[in-house]
VOLUM-796936 format. One record per atom (N, C-alpha, C): residue in one letter; x, y, z. Coordinates in steps of 0.1 Angstrom, whole numbers, padded with zeros to 4 digits, always signed. Each point is the difference from the previous one (the first is absolute). Example, Ala and Ser with C-alpha at 12.3 -4.5 7.8 and 13.67 -1.06 7.14 Angstrom:
2
a+0132-0057+0078
a-0009+0012+0000
a+0009+0012+0000
s-0004+0011-0007
s+0009+0011+0000
s-0008+0011+0008
This chain:
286
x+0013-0400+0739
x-0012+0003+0007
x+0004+0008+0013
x-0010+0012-0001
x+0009+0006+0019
x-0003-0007+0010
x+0007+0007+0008
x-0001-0007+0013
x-0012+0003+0007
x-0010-0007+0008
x-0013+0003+0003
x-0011+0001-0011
x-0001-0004-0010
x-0010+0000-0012
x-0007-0009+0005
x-0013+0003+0000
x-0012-0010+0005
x+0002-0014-0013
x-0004-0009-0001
x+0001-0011-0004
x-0011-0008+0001
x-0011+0006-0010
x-0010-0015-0003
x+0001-0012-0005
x-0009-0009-0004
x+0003-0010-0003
x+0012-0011+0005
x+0003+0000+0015
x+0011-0003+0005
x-0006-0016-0002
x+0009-0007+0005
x-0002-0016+0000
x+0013-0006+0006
x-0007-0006+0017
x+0009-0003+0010
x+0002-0013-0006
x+0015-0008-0002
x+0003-0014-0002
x+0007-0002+0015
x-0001-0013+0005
x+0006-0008+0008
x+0003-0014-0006
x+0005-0002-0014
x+0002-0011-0005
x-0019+0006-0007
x-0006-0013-0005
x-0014+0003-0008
x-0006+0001+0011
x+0003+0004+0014
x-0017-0002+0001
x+0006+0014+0009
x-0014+0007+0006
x-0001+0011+0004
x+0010+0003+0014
x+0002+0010+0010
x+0009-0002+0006
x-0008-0001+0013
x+0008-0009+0009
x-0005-0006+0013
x+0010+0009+0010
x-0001+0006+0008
x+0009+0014+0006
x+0009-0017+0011
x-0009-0006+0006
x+0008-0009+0009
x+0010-0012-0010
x-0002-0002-0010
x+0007-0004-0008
x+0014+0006-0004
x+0000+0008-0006
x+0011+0011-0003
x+0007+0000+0012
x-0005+0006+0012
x+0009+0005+0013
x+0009-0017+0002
x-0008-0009+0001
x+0006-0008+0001
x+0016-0003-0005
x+0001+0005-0008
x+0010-0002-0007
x+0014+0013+0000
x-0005+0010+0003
x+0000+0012+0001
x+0004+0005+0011
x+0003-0007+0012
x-0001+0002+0013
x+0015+0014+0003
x+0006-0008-0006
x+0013+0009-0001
x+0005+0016-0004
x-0014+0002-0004
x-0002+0015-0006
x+0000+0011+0014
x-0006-0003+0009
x-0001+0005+0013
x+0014+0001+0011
x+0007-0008-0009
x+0013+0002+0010
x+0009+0003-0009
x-0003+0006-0013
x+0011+0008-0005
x+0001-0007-0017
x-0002+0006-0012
x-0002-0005-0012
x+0012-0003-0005
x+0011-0001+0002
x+0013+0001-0009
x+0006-0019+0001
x-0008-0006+0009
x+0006-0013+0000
x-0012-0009+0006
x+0004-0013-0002
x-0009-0012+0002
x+0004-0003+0014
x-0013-0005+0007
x+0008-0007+0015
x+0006-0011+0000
x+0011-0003+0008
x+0007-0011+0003
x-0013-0010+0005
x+0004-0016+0001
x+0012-0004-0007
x+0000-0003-0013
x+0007-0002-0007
x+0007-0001-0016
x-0002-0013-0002
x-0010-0001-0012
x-0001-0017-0004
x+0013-0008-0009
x+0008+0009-0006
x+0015-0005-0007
x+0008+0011+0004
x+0014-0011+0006
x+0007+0007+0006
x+0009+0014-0009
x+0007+0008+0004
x+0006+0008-0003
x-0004+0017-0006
x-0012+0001+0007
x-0010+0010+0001
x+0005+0010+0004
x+0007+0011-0002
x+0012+0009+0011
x-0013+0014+0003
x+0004+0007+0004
x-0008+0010+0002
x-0001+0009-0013
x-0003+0011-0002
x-0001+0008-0013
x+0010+0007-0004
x+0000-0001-0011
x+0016+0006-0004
x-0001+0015+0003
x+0011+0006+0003
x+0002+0015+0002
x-0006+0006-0011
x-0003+0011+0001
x-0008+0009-0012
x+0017+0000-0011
x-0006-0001-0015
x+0013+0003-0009
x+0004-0017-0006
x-0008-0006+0008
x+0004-0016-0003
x-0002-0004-0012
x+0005+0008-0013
x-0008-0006-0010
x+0012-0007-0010
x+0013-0002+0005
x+0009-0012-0006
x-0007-0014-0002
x+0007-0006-0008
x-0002-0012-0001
x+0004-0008+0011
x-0006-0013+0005
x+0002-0002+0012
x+0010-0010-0006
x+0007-0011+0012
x+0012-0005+0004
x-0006-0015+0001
x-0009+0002+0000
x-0007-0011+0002
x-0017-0006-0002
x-0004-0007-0004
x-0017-0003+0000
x-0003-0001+0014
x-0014+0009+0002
x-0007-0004+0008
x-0012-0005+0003
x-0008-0002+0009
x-0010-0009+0004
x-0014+0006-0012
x+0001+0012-0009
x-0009+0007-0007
x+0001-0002-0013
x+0014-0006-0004
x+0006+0002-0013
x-0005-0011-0010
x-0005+0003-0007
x-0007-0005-0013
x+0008-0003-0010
x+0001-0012-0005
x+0013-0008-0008
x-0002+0005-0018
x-0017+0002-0004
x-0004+0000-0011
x+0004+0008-0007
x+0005+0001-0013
x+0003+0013-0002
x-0008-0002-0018
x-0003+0010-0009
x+0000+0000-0013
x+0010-0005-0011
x-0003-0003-0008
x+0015-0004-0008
x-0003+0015-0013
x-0010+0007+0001
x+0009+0010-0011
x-0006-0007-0014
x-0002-0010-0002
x+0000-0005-0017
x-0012+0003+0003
x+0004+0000-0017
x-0018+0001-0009
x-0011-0013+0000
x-0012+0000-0001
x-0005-0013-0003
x-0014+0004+0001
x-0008-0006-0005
x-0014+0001-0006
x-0009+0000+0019
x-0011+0014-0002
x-0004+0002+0011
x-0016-0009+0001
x+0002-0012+0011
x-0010-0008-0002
x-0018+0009-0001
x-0009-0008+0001
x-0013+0003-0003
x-0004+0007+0009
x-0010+0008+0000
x-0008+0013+0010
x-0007-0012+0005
x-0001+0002+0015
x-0008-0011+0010
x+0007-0004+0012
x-0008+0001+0009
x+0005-0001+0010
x+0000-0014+0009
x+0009-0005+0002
x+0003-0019+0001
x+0007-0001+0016
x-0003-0010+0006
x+0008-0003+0014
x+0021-0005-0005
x+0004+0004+0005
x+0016-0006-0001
x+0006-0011+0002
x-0013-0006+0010
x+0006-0010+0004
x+0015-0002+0010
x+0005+0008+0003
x+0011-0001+0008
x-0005-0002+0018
x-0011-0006-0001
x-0005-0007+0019
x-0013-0005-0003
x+0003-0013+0006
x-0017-0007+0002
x-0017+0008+0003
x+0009+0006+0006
x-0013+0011+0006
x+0000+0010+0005
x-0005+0016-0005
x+0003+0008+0003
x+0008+0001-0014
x+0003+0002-0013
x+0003+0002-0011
x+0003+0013-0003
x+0009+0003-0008
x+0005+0014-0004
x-0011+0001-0013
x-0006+0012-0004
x-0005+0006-0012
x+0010+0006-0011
x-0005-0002-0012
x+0010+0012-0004
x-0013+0003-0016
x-0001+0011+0001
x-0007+0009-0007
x+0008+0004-0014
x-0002-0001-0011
x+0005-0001-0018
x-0012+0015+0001
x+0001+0013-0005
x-0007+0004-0010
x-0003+0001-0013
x-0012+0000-0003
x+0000+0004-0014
x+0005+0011-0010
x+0007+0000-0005
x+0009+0013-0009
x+0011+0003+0002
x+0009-0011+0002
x+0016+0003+0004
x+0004-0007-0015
x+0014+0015+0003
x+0011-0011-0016
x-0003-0015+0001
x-0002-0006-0012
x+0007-0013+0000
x+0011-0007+0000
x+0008+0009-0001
x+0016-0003+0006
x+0003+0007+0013
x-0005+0008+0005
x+0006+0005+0012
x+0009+0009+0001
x+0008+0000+0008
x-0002+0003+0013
x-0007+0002+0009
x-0007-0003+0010
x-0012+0007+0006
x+0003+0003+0014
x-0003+0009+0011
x+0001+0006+0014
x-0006-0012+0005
x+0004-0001+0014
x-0012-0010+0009
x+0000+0007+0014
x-0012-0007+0004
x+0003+0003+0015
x-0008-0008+0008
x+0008-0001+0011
x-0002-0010+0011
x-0012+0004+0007
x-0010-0008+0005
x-0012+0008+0002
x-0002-0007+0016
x-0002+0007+0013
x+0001-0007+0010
x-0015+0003+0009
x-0010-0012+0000
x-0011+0004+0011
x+0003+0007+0012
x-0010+0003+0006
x-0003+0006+0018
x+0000-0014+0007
x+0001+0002+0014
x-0005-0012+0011
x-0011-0009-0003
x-0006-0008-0003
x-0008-0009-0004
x-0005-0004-0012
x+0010+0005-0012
x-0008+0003-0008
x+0007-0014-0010
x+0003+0004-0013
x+0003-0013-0009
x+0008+0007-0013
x+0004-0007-0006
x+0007+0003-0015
x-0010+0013-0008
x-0015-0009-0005
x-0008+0011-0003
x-0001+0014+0008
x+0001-0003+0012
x-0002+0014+0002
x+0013+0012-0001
x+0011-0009+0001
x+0015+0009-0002
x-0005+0005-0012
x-0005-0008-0015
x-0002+0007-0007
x-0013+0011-0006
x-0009+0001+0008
x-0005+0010+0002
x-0004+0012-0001
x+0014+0007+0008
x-0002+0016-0003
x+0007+0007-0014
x+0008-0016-0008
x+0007+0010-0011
x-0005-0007-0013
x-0011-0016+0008
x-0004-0006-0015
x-0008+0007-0012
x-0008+0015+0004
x-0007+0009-0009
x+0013+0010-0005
x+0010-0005+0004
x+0011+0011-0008
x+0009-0005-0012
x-0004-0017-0001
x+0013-0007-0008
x-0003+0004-0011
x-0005-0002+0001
x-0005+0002-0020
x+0002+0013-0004
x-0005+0013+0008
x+0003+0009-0008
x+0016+0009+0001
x+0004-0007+0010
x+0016+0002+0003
x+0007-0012-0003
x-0003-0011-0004
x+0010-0011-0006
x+0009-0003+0008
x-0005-0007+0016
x+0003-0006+0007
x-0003-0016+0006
x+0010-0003-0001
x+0002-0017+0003
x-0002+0006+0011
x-0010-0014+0009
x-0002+0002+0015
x+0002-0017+0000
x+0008+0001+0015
x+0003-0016+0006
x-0003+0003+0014
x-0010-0008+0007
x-0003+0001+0012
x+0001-0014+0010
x+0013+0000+0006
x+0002-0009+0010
x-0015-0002+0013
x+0001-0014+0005
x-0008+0002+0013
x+0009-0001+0010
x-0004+0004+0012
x+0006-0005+0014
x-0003-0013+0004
x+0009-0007+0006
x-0004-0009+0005
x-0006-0001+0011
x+0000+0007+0013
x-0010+0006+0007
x-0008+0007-0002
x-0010+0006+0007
x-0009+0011+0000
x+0006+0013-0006
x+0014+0002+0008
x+0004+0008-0007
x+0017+0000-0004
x+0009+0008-0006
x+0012-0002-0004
x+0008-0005+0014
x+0010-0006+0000
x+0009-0005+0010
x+0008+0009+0007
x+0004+0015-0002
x+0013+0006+0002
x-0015+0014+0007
x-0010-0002-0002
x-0012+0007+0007
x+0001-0009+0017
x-0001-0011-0001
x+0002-0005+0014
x+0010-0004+0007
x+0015+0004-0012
x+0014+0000+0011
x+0010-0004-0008
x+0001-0004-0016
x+0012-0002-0005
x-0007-0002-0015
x+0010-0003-0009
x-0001-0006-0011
x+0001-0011-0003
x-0007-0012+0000
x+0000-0011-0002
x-0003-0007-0020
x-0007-0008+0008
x-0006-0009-0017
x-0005+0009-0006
x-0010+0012+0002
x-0012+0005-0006
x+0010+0006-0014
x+0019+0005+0007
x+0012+0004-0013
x+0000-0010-0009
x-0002-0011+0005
x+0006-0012-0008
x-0011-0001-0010
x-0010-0002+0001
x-0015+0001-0011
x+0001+0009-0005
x+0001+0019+0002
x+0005+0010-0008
x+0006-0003-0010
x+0012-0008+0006
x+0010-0005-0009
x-0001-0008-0013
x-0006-0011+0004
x-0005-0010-0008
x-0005+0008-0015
x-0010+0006+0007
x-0012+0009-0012
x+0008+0008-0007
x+0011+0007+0008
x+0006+0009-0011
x+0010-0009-0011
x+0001-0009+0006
x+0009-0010-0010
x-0003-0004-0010
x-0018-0005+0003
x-0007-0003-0011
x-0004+0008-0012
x-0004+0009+0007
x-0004+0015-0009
x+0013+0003-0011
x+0012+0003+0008
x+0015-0001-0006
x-0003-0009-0015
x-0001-0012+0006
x+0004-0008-0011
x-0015-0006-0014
x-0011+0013+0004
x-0005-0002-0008
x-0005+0012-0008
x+0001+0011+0009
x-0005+0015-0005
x+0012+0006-0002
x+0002+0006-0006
x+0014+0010-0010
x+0002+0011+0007
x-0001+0003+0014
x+0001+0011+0010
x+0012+0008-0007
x+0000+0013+0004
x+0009+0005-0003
x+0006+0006+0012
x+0015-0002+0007
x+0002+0002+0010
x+0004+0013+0006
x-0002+0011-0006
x-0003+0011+0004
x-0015+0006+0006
x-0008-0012-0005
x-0012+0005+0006
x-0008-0007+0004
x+0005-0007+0017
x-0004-0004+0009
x-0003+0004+0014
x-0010-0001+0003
x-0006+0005+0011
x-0010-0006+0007
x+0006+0002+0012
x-0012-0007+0013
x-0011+0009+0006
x-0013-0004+0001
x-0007+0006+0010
x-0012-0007+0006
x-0005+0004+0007
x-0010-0005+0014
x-0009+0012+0004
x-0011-0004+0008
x-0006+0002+0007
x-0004-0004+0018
x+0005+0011+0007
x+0000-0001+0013
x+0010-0012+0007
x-0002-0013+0003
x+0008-0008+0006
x+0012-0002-0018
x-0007+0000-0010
x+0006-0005-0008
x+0008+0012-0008
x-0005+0012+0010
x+0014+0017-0006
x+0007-0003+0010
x-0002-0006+0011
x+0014-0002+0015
x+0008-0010-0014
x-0001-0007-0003
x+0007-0015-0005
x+0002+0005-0013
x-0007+0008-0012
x+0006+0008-0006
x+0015+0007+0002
x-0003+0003+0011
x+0012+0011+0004
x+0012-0005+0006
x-0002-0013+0002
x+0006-0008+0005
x+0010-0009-0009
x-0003+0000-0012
x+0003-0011-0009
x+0007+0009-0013
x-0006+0012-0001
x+0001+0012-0008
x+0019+0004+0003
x-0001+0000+0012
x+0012+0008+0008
x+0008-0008+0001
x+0001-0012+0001
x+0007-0007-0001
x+0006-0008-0015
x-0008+0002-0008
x+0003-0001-0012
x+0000+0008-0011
x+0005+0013+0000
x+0001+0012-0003
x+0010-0004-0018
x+0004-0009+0004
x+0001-0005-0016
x-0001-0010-0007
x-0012+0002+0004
x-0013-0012-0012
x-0009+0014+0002
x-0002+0001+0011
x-0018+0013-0001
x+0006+0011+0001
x-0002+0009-0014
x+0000+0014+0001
x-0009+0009+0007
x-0006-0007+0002
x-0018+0008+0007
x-0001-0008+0011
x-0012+0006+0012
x-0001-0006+0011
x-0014+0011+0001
x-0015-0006+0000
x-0010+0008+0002
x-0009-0008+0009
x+0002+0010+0015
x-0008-0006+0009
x-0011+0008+0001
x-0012-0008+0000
x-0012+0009+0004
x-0004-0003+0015
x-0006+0014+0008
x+0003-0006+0014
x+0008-0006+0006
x+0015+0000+0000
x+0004-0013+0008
x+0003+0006+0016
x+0003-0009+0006
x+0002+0000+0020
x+0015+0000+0000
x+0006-0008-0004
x+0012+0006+0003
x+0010-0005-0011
x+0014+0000+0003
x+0014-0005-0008
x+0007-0013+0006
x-0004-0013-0006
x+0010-0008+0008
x+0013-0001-0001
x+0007-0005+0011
x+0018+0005+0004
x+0001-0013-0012
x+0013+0002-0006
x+0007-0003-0005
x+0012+0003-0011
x+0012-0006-0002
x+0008+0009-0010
x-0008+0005-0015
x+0002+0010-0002
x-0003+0006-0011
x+0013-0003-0016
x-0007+0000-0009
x+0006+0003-0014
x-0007+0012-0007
x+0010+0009-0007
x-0003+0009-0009
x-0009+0009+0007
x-0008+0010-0009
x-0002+0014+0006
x-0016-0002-0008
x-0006-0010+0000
x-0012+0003-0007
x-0009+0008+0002
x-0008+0007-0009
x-0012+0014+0000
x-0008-0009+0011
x-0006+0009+0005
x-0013-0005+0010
x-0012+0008+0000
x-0013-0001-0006
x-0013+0004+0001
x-0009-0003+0016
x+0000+0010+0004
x-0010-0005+0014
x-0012+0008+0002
x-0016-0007-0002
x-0005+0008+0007
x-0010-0003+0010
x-0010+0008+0004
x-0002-0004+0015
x-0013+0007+0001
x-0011-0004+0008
x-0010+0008-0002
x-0003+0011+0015
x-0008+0010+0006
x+0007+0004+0007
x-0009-0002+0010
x-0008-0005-0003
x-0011-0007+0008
x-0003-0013+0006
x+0011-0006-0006
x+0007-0016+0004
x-0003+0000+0014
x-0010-0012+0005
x+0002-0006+0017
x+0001-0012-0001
x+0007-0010-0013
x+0008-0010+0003
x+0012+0001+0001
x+0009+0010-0008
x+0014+0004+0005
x-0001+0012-0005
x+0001+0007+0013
x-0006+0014-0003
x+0012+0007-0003
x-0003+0011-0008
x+0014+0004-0004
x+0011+0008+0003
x-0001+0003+0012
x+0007+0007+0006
x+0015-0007+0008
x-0006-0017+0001
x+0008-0011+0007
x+0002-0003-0010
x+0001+0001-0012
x+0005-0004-0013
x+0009+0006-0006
x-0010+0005-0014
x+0007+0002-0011
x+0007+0013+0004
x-0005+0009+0011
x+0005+0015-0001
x+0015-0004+0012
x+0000-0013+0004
x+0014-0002+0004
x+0010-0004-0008
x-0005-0011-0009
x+0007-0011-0005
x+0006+0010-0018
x-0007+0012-0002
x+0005+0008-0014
x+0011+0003+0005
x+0002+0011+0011
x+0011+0006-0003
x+0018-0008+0004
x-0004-0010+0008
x+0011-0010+0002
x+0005-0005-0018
x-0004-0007-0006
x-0003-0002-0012
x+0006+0011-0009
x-0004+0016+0003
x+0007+0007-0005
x+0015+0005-0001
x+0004-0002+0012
x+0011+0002+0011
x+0009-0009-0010
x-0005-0013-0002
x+0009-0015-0006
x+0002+0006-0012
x-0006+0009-0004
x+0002-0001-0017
x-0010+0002-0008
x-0005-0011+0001
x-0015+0003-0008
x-0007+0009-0007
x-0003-0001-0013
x-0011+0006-0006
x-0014-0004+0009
x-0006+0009+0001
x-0011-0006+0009
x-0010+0012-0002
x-0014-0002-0007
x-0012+0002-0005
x-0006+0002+0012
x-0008+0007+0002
x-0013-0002+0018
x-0011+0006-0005
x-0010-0011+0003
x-0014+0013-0004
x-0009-0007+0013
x-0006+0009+0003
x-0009+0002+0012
x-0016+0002-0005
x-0008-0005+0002
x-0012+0003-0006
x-0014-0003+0010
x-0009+0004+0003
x-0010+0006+0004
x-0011-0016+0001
x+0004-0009+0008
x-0005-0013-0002
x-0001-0007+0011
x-0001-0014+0002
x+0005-0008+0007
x+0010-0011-0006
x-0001-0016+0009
x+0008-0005-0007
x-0004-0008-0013
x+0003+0006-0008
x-0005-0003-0020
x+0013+0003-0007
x-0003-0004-0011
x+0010+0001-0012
x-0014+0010-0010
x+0000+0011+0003
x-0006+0012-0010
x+0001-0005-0013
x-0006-0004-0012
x+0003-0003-0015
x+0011+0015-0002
x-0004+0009+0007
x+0008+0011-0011
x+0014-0002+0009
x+0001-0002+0007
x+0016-0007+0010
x+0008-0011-0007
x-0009-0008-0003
x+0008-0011-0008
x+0008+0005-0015
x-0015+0012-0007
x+0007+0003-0013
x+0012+0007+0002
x-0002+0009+0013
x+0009+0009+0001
x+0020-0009+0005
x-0006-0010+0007
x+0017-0010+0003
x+0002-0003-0019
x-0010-0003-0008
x+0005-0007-0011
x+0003+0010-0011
x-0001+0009-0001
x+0001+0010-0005
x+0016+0001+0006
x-0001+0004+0013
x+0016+0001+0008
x+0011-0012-0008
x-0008-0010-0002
x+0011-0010-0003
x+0006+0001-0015
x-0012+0003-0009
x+0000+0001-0011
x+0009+0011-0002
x-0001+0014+0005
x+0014+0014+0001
x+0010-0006+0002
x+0009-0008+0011
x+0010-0007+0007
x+0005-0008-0010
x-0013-0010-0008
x+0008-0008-0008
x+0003+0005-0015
x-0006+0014-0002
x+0000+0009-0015
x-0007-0004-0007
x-0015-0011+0004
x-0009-0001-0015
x-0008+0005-0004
C-alpha cells in the first residue's frame, strides 16, 4: 500500500475497547523524551543500555526479555478450529485462536498477538482475527498484567514470564513450525512487540508493530524483519516522536524493515493489517 493512501474502514483497537488518548499516554509517556528506549528504573536487573547498531550476534548471555520457549520441529496433529483460554494465569488469561482449514498435520505459522494500553487478550487479537483463516494463521494472544505491558513503564518484568508460559503451551500442543514465527502488537503492545521481537530474533522471524512509541533497551538476538506502520495523523503518539525516529535506527542495526505511512489516525487500517500479513506470508515464502 503507498505511503499516504487514504484508508477507510479503519478500526482503532486499544485492547477491545475503543481508544482512551489519556489511557495510552499513560503508558507512553516515554515517547516524548526520545523513542529508542524505556525510562529507568528497570524492574529486573541487568537491563544495559541499547546495543550499538550491528548488534545482531547471538548474545553471551540471557537477558531480562529472553523467552525460554522454543518449538520442537515435530510433526503432530493440528488441534480443533476454536478459540479457548490457555490457562497459563488465574486471571487475565492468554487466548489462542485454531483456524478453520489448516493441514491436519501441520506445520502451521503462529503469531504472538499483543493488545494496546487498557485493553485485553481479545483485543491483541483483533486487528488480524479476520485474517486467520484466509492466511492460515495460529494467533496466541498473551494479556498484561497491568493496564499495560511492563517494559512500557520501565523494564521487563512478569508480563515475559506469562508470554512465556503461553508460548510453551502452544509449543507443546500446536505443530508450529519454527521458521514461521512472529510477533506483533498494537501501539503499547508494537513498543513490547519490538521489544520482545529484538530480543528474540531466534524464535521470531517477524516483528510487526502497528503504531508503536518506542524500542525498549535491551540486548538484542538475531536480525529479525520488522513491519512498522503508523498513521500520520496520530495525536496519541504522533508520528514524528515515533515511528519516523525509531525506523531508521533499526535500519542502521541491520534490519529488514517494511514502513508504511498512511493517511489516518491511531487505527490498524484492515488494508494495513492485510498488508503486514501478506509481508509475513513473502518473508516466510507461502
Amino acid at each position: 500500500m503507498p505511503s499516504g493512501a487514504v484508508v477507510r474502514g479503519a478500526v482503532g483497537y486499544c485492547g477491545a475497547v475503543p481508544i482512551r488518548r489519556k489511557v495510552v499516554l499513560s503508558g507512553c509517556a516515554a515517547v516524548l523524551a526520545g523513542c529508542t528506549s524505556a525510562p529507568s528504573p528497570q524492574r529486573r536487573a541487568g537491563v544495559p543500555a541499547e546495543e550499538p547498531p550491528g548488534g545482531g550476534r547471538a548474545r553471551p548471555e540471557r537477558g531480562p526479555a529472553s523467552l525460554t520457549a522454543r518449538p520442537s520441529g515435530s510433526g503432530g496433529a493440528v488441534p480443533p478450529p476454536g478459540e479457548r483460554a490457555l490457562g497459563v494465569a488465574p486471571v487475565r488469561d492468554a487466548l489462542l485462536l485454531v483456524p478453520p482449514g489448516l493441514p491436519a498435520d501441520g506445520p502451521v505459522p503462529l503469531v504472538v498477538a499483543l493488545h494496546g494500553a487498557g485493553g485485553d487478550a481479545a483485543g491483541g487479537l483483533a486487528p488480524l482475527r479476520p485474517l486467520a483463516e484466509a492466511h492460515g494463521l495460529v494467533l496466541v494472544a498473551p494479556d498484561s498484567r497491568g493496564a499495560t505491558w511492563d517494559a512500557v513503564g520501565g523494564g521487563f518484568g512478569v508480563d515475559v514470564e506469562v508470554v512465556d508460559r503461553a508460548l510453551a503451551e502452544v509449543f507443546a500442543t500446536v505443530p508450529v513450525d519454527p521458521a514461521r514465527v512472529a510477533v506483533a502488537g498494537f501501539s503499547d503492545g508494537a513498543s513490547y512487540a519490538l521489544g520482545l521481537g529484538l530480543a528474540n530474533g531466534d524464535l521470531f522471524s517477524a516483528v510487526v508493530a502497528f503504531s508503536p512509541g518506542f524500542v525498549p533497551r535491551g540486548p538484542r538476538a538475531g536480525r529479525p524483519a520488522v513491519f512498522v506502520s503508523h498513521g500520520v495523523h496520530d495525536d496519541v503518539l504522533p508520528i514524528d516522536a515515533t515511528s519516523r525516529r525509531l525506523v531508521p535506527p533499526l535500519r542502521e542495526a541491520g534490519h529488514e524493515v517494511a514502513y508504511e505511512e498512511f493517511d489516518g489516525a491511531h487505527v490498524v487500517p484492515p488494508e494495513v493489517a492485510r498488508a503486514a500479513v501478506e509481508w509475513l506470508e513473502a518473508r516466510w515464502g507461502a
